[in-house]
MARVODO-92501 format. One record per residue (C-alpha): x negated, y negated, z; chain; residue in one letter. Coordinates in steps of 0.5 Angstrom, whole numbers, padded with zeros to 4 digits. Each point is the difference from the previous one (the first is absolute). Layout:
N
<<X Y Z> A a>,
...
This chain:
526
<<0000 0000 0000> A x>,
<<-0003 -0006 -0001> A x>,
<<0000 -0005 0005> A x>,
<<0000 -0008 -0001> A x>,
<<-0006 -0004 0003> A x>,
<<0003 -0005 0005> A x>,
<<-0003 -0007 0001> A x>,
<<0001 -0004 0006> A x>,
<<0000 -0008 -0002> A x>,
<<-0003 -0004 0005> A x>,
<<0004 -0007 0000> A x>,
<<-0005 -0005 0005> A x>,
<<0006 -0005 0003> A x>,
<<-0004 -0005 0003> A x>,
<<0003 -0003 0006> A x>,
<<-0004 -0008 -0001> A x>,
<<0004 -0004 -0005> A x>,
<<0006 0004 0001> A x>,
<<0005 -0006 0000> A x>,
<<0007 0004 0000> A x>,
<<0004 -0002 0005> A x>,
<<0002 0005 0006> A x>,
<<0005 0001 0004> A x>,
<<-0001 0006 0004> A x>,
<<0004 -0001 0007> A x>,
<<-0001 0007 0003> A x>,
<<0001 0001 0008> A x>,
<<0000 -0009 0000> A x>,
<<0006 -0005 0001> A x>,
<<0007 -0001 0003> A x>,
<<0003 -0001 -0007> A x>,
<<0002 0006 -0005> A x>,
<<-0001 -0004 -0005> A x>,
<<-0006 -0005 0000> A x>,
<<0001 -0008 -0002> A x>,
<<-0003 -0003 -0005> A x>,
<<-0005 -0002 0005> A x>,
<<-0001 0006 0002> A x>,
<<-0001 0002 0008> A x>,
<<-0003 -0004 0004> A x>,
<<-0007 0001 0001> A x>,
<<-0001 0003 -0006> A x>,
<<-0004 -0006 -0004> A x>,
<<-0007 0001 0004> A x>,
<<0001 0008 -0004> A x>,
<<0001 -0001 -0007> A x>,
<<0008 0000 0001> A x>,
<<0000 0008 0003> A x>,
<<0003 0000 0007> A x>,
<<-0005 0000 0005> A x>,
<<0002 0006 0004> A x>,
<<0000 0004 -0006> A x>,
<<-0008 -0002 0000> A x>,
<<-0001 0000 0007> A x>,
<<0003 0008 -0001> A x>,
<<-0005 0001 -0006> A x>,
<<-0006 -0004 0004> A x>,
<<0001 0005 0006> A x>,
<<0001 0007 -0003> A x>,
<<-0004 -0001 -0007> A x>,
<<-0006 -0003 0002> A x>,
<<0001 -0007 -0003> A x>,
<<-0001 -0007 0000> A x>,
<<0007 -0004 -0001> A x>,
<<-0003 -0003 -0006> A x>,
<<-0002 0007 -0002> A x>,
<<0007 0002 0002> A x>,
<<0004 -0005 -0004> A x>,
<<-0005 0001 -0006> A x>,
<<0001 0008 -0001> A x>,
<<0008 -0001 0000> A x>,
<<-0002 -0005 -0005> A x>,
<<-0004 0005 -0004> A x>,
<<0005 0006 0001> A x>,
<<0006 -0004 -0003> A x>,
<<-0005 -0003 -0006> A x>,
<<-0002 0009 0000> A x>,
<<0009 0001 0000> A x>,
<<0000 -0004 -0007> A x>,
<<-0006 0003 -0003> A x>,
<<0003 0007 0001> A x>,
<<0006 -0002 -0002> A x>,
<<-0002 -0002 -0007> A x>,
<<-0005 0006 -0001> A x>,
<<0005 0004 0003> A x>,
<<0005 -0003 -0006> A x>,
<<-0006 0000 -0006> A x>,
<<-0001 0008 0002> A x>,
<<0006 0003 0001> A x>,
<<-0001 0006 -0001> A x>,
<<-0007 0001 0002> A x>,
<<0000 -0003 0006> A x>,
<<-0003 0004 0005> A x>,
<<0000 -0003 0006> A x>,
<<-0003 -0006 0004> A x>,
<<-0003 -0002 0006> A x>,
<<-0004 -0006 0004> A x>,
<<-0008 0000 0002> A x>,
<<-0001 -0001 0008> A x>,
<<-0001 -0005 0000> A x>,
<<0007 -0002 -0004> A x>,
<<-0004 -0004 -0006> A x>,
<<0001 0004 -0005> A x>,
<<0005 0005 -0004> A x>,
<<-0002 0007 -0003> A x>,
<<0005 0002 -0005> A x>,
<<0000 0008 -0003> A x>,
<<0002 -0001 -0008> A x>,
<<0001 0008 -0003> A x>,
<<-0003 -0002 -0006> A x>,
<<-0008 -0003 -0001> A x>,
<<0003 -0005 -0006> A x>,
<<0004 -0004 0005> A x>,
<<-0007 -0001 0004> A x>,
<<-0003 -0005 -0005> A x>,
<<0007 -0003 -0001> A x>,
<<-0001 -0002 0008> A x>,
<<-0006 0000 0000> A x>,
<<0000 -0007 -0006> A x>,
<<0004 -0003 0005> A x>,
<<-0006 0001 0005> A x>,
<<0001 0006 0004> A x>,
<<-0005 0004 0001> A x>,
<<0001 0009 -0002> A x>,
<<-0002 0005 0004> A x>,
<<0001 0008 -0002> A x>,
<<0003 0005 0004> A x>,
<<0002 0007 0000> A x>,
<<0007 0001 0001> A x>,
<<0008 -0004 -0002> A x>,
<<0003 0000 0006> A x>,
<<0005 0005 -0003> A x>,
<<-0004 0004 0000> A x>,
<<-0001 -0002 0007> A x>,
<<0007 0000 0003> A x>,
<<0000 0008 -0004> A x>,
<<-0006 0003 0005> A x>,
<<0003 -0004 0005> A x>,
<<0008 0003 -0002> A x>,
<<-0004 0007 0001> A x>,
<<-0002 -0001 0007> A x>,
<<0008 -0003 0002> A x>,
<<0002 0007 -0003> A x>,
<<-0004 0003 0005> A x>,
<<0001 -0004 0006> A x>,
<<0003 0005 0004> A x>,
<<-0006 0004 -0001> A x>,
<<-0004 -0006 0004> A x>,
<<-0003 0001 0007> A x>,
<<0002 -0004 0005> A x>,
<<-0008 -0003 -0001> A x>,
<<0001 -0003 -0006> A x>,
<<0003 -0007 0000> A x>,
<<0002 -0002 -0006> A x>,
<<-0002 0000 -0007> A x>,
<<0000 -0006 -0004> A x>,
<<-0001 -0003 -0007> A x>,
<<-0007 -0005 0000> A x>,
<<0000 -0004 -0007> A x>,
<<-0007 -0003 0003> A x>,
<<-0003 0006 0000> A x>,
<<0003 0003 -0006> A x>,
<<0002 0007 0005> A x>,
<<0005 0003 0004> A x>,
<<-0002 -0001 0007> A x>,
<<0002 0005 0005> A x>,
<<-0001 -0002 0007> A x>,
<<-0003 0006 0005> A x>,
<<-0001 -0001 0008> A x>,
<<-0007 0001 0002> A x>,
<<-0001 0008 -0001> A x>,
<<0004 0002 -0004> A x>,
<<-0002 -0003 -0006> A x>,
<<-0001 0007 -0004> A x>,
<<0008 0000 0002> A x>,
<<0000 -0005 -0004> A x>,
<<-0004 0002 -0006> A x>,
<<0004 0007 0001> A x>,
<<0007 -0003 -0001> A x>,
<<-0002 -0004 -0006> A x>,
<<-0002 0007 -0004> A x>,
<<0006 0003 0002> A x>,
<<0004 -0006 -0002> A x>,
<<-0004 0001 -0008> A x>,
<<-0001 -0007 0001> A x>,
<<-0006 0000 -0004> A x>,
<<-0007 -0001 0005> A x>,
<<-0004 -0006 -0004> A x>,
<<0006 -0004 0001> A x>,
<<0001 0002 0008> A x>,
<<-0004 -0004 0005> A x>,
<<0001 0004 0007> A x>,
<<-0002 -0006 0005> A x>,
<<-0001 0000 0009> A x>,
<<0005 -0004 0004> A x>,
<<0002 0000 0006> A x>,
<<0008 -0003 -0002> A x>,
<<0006 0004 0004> A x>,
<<0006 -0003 -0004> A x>,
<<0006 0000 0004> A x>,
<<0007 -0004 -0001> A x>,
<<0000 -0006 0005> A x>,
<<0007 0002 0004> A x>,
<<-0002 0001 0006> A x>,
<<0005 -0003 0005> A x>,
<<-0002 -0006 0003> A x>,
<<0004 -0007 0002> A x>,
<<-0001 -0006 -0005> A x>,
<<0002 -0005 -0004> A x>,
<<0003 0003 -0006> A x>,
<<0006 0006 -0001> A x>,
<<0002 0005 0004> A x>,
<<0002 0007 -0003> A x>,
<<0006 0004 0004> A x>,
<<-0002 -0004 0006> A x>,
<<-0007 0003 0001> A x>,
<<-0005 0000 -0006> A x>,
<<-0002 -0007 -0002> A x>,
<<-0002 -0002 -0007> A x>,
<<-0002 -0006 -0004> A x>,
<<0005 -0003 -0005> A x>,
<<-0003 0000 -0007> A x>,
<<0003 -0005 -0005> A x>,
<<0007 -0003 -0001> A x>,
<<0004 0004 -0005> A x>,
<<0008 -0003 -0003> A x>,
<<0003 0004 0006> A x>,
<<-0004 0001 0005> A x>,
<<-0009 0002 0000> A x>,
<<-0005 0005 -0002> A x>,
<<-0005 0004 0006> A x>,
<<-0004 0006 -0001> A x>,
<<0004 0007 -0001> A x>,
<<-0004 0003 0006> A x>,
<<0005 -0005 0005> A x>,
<<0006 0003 -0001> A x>,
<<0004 0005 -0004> A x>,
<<0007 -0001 -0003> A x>,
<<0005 -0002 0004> A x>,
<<-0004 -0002 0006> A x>,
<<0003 -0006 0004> A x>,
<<-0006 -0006 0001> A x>,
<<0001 -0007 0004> A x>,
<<-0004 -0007 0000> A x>,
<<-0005 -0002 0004> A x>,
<<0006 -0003 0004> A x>,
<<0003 0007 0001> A x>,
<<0006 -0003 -0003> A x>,
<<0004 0005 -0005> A x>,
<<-0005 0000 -0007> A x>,
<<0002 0006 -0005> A x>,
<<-0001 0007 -0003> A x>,
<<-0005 0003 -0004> A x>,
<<0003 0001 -0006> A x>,
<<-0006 0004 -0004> A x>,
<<-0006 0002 0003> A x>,
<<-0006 0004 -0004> A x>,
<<-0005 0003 0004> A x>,
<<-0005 0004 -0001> A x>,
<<-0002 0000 -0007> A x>,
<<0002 -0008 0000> A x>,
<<0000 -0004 0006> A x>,
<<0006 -0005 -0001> A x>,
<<0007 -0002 0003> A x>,
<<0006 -0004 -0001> A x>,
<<0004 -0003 0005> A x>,
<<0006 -0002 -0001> A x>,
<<0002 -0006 0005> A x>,
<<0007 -0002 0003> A x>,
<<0002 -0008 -0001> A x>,
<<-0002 -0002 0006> A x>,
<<-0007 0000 -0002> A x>,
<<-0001 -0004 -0007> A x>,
<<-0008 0002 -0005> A x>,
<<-0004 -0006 -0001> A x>,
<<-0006 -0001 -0004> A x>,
<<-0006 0000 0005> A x>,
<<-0004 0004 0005> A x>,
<<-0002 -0002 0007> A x>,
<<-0007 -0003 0000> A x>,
<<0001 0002 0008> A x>,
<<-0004 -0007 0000> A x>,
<<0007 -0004 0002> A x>,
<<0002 0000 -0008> A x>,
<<0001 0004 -0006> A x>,
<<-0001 0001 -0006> A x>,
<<0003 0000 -0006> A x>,
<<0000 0006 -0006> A x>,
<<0000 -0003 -0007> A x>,
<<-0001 0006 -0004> A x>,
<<-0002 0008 0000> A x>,
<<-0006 -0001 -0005> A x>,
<<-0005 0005 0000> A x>,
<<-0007 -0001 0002> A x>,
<<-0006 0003 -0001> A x>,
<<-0005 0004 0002> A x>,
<<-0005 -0004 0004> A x>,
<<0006 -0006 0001> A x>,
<<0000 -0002 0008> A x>,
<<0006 0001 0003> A x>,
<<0004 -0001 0007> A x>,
<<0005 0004 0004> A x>,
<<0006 -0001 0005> A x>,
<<0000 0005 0006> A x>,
<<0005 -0001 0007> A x>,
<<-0007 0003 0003> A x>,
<<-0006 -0003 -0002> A x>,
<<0003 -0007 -0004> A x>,
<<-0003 -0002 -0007> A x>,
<<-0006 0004 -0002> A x>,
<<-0004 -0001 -0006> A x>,
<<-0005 0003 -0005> A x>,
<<-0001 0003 -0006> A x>,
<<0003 0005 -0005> A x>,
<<-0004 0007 -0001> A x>,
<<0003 0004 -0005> A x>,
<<0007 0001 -0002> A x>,
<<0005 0008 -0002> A x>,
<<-0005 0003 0007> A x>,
<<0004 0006 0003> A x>,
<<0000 0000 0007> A x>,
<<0000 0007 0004> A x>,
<<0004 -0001 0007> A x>,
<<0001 0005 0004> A x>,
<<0008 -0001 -0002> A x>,
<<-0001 0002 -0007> A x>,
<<-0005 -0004 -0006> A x>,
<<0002 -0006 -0003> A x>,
<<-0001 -0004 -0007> A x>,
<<0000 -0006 -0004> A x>,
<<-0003 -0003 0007> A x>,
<<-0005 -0007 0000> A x>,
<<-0006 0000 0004> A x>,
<<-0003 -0006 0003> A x>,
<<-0005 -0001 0006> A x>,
<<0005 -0004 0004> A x>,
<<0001 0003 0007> A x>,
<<0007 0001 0002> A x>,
<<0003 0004 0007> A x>,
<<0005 0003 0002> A x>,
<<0008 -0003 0000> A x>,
<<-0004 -0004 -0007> A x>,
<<0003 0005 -0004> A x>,
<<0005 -0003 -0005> A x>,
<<-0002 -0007 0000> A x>,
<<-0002 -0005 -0006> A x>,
<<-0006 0000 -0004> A x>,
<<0000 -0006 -0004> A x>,
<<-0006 -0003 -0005> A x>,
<<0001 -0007 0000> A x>,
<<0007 -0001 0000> A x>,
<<0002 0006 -0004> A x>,
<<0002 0007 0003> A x>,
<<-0004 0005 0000> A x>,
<<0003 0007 0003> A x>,
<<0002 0002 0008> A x>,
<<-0005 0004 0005> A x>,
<<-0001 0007 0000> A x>,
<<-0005 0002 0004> A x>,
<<-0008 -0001 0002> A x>,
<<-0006 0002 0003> A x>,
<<-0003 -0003 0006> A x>,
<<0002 -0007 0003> A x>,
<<0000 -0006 0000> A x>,
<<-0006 -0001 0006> A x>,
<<-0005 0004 -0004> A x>,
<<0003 -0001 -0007> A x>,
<<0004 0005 -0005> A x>,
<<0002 0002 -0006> A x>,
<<0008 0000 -0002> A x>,
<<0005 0002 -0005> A x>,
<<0006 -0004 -0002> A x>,
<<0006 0002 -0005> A x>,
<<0001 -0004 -0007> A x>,
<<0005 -0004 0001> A x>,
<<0003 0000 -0007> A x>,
<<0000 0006 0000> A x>,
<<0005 0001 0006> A x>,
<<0004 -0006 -0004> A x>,
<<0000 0004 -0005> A x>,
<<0002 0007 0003> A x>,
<<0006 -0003 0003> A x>,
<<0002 -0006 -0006> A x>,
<<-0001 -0005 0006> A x>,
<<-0001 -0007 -0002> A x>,
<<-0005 -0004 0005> A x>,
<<0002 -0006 0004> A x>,
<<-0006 -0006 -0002> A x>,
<<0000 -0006 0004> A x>,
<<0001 -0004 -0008> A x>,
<<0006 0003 -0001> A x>,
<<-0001 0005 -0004> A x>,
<<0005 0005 0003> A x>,
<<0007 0003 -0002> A x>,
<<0006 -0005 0002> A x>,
<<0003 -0001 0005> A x>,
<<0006 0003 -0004> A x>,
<<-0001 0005 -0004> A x>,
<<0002 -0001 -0008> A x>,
<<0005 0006 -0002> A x>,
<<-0004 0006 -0003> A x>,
<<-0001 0007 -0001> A x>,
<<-0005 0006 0001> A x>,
<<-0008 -0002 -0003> A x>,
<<-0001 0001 -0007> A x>,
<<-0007 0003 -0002> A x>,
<<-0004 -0005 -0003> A x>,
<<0000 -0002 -0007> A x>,
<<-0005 -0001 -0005> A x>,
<<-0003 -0006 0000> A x>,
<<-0004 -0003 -0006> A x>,
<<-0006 -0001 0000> A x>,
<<-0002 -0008 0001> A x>,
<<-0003 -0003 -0005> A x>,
<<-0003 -0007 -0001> A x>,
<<0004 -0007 -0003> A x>,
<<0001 -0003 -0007> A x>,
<<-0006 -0003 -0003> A x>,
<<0000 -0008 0001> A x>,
<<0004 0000 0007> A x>,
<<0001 -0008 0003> A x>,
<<-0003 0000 0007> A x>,
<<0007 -0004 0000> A x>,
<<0005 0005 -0002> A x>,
<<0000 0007 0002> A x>,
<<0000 0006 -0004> A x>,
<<0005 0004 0003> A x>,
<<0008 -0001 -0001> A x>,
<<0006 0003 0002> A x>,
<<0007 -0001 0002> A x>,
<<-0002 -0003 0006> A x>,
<<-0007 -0003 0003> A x>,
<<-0002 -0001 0007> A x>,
<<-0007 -0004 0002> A x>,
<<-0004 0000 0006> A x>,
<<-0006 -0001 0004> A x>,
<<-0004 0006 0002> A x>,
<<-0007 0001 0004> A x>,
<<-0004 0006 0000> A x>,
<<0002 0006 0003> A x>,
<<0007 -0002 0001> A x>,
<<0007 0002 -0003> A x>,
<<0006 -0004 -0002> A x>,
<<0007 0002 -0002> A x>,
<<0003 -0002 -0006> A x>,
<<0006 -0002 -0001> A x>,
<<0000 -0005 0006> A x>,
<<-0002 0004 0005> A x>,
<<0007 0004 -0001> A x>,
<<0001 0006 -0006> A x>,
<<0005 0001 -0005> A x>,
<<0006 0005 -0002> A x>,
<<0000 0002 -0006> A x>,
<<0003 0006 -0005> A x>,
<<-0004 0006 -0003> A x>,
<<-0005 -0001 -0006> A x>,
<<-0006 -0004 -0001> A x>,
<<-0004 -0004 0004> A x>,
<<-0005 -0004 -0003> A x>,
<<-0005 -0005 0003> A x>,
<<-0006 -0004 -0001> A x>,
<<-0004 -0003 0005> A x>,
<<-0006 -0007 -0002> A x>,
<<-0005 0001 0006> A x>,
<<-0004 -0006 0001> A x>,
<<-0007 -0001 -0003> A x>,
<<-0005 0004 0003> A x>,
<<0005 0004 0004> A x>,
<<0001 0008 0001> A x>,
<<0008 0001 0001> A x>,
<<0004 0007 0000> A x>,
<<0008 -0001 -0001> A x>,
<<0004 0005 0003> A x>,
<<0008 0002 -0002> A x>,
<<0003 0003 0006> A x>,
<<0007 0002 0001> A x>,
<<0005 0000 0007> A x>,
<<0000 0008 0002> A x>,
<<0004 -0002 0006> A x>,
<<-0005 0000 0005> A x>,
<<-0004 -0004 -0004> A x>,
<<-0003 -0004 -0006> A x>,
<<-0005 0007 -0004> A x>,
<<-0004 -0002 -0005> A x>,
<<0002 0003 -0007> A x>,
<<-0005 -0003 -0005> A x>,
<<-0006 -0003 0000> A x>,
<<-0006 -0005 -0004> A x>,
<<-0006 -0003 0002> A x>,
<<-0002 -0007 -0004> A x>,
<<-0005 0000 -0007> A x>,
<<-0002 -0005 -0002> A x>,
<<0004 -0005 0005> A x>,
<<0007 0004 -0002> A x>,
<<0003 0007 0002> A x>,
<<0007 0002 -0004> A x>,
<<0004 0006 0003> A x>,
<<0007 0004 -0003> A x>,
<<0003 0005 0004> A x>,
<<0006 0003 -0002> A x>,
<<0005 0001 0007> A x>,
<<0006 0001 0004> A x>,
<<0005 -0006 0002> A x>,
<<-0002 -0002 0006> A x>,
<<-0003 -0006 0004> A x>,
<<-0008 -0001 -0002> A x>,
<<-0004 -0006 0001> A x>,
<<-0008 -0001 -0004> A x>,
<<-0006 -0001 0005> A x>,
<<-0005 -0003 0000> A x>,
<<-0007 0002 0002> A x>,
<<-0007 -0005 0000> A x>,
<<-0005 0005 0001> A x>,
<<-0004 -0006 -0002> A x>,
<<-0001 -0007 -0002> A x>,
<<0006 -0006 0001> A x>,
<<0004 -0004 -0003> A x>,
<<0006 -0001 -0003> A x>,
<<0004 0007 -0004> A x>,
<<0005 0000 -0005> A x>,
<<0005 0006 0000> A x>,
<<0005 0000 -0007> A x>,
<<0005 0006 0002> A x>,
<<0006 0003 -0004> A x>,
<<0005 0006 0002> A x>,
<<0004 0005 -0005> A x>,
């Protein structure tokens, strides 16, 4: 069989001279939604909440300056993927941030694309494997989970190292090595690595700030959901019953998974109302603006009812966790320190949401190693829609619907007419819209609110400002919140979809991954 040749594209992201602006309020402020002069005392760091470089400085080992120019970096590094990402298709291969978060890595599966990065400065670097082939070794150790000693912590894909890293206590390491080989994963693409990590979810039963489950277990409360909040899986099973920090009266667990994944949706009574934010446990909050993934090596920070706000770096992504209650995949593993009673809380890098804890290794006195559950997938997995602080949510009343629909095809973007004004966009349609966007948040269009309309085709156009990479969404009401059907990213400054659906209510999101200004959006229905 032959193999394609991988190539890693080194994209420098210099964090002098960056001049984007960065509004990143993580675990800082009263507001959930910040002022146009920003929080006060964010001047002296560059415009990003003091507390959240306070919490960097202490647990990164940074400055405040070093601090608020890596957050700077890192959304510069967002966009750059962002693009790549859209240039490669296909042949994308994964990515991930150097320590020290200046530069960005991307894996291309074909050499040609290499010279095309590399003309626009990137510097390539060879590797061995795709990270298909990768996921496929890693596949073969989860088929054979059950077949691994309670000595073996976890198994994880590295892209760094361009291997599958099997995690080994101190001795039992030809344990490790055996597991493999009986995997059939192939030996060269296995490393077999000592750790002392004993994962084991954090539900231990201790009084705290946060959410109780049946009157005794205590867990930390996710992010905010239309209907209730996302926690991880191991808190509860479906039906449990959970109360507030205040022992009042909260909800019940309406699905849960775990082990295999670590995720759960607690529906909430009308006592208790979701709002976009997360306890900063600093007197404030706060706010939740999106659930953009973040890379590989990208800082983050986590909200716990044990230990407060923590931060650190992402390792690795899709590791699998053996707790002694049953493996667990598709996990994030970072160097974050958690306790127990954490479990279920917040993980956010910036102000976009990243998943809930899972469990760890270690504590927060001697440091640690902890895992979380991607939080898009737990939206996905349950059609939920996320509560964000800019409004980005499902109204409060709900549109008529039915059933969700598969996702329609979407054509492929493609670039404006020749000789376009600066003036006059490109786009028409029955109807236009216009706004004002900034990097890395998301609008809804029409006017914040959807529309109805029969069974037919859609179509859309979207004018991006110069400079700027934006994604436009179709999303349909599915009755317990907005889906997204159908999907374009910008080329050349415009992103076009169609879709074929179902009568219902939709609404067009709009989603700055980088660049601002001001957007265009011209759509049409049947």
């Amino acid at each position: 069989m032959d193999r394609r040749r991988m190539t890693a594209i080194g994209v420098v992201v210099a964090a002098a001279g960056l001049t984007a602006a960065v509004t990143l309020p993580s675990f800082a402020g009263e507001n959930a939604t910040p002022t146009a002069g920003g929080p006060a005392g964010t001047k002296a760091t560059g415009g990003v909440a003091p507390e959240v470089v306070d919490a960097m400085s202490r647990d990164l080992r940074l400055s405040r300056e070093q601090a608020v120019r890596r957050l700077t970096a890192e959304r510069q590094a967002t966009g750059t993927l962002g693009r790549l990402r859209a240039q490669l298709g296909a042949d994308y291969a994964g990515a991930w941030l150097s320590a020290d978060g200046a530069t960005l890595t991307v894996a291309v599966a074909d050499p040609a694309e290499a010279a095309k990065v590399e003309a626009a400065g990137a510097v390539p670097k060879q590797v061995q494997r795709g990270v298909s082939e990768l996921d496929a070794v890693k596949s073969r150790l989860d088929s054979a989970g059950r077949q691994a000693t309670p000595d073996i912590a976890g198994w994880y894909v590295d892209v760094a190292t361009n291997s599958v890293v099997v995690l080994a206590r101190p001795g039992a390491e030809e344990a490790g090595r055996r597991f493999a080989a009986a995997s059939g994963a192939p030996a060269g693409a296995v490393r077999v690595t000592t750790s002392r990590e004993q994962p084991r979810p954090l539900f231990d039963v201790r009084g705290g700030d946060a959410y109780f489950i049946n009157d005794a277990g205590r867990c930390s409360v996710g992010f905010s959901v239309v209907g209730g909040f996302v926690t991880a899986g191991h808190c509860g099973r479906q039906g449990d019953r959970t109360t507030g920090a205040n022992r009042v009266a909260q909800g019940t667990f309406a699905a849960s998974s775990f082990p295999g994944d670590d995720w759960a949706f607690v529906r909430t009574n009308d006592q208790w109302t979701p709002q976009g934010v997360v306890n900063d446990f600093n007197g404030g909050v706060v706010p939740v603006n999106g659930a953009t993934e973040a890379p590989v090596g990208a800082s983050i920070c986590r909200s716990g009812s044990t230990t407060g706000a923590r931060c650190g770096v992402i390792q690795a992504k899709n590791a699998t966790v053996n707790y002694p209650e049953g493996t667990v995949t598709g996990l994030t593993r970072t160097n974050v320190c958690a306790e127990p009673g954490d479990s279920g809380g917040a993980w956010l890098s910036g102000d976009q949401a990243q998943g809930v804890t899972s469990g760890g290794s270690g504590d927060c006195t001697v440091g640690g190693v902890t895992f979380f559950q991607p939080v898009n997938e737990i939206l996905q997995r349950n059609n939920l829609t996320l509560v964000t602080a800019n409004g980005q949510s499902a109204p409060a009343d709900p549109p008529a619907g039915g059933d969700a629909t598969a996702p329609p095809a979407t054509t492929a973007p493609t670039a404006p007419p020749a000789g376009g004004g600066a003036e006059t966009s490109v786009c028409t349609g029955d109807a236009s819209r216009t706004g004002t966007i900034s990097a890395g948040r998301s609008q809804a269009q029409p006017d914040g609110r959807w529309y109805v309309t029969q069974a037919g085709a859609q179509r859309a156009c979207l004018d991006a400002p110069d400079g700027a990479q934006l994604v436009l969404e179709l999303q349909r009401w599915t009755g317990v919140g907005f889906r997204t059907v159908a999907r374009a990213t910008t080329v050349d400054g415009i992103a076009r979809l169609e879709s074929d659906g179902a009568a219902g209510a939709y609404r067009y999101r709009v989603i700055a991954q980088s660049g601002s200004g001001e957007y265009t959006l011209a759509f049409s229905a049947n």
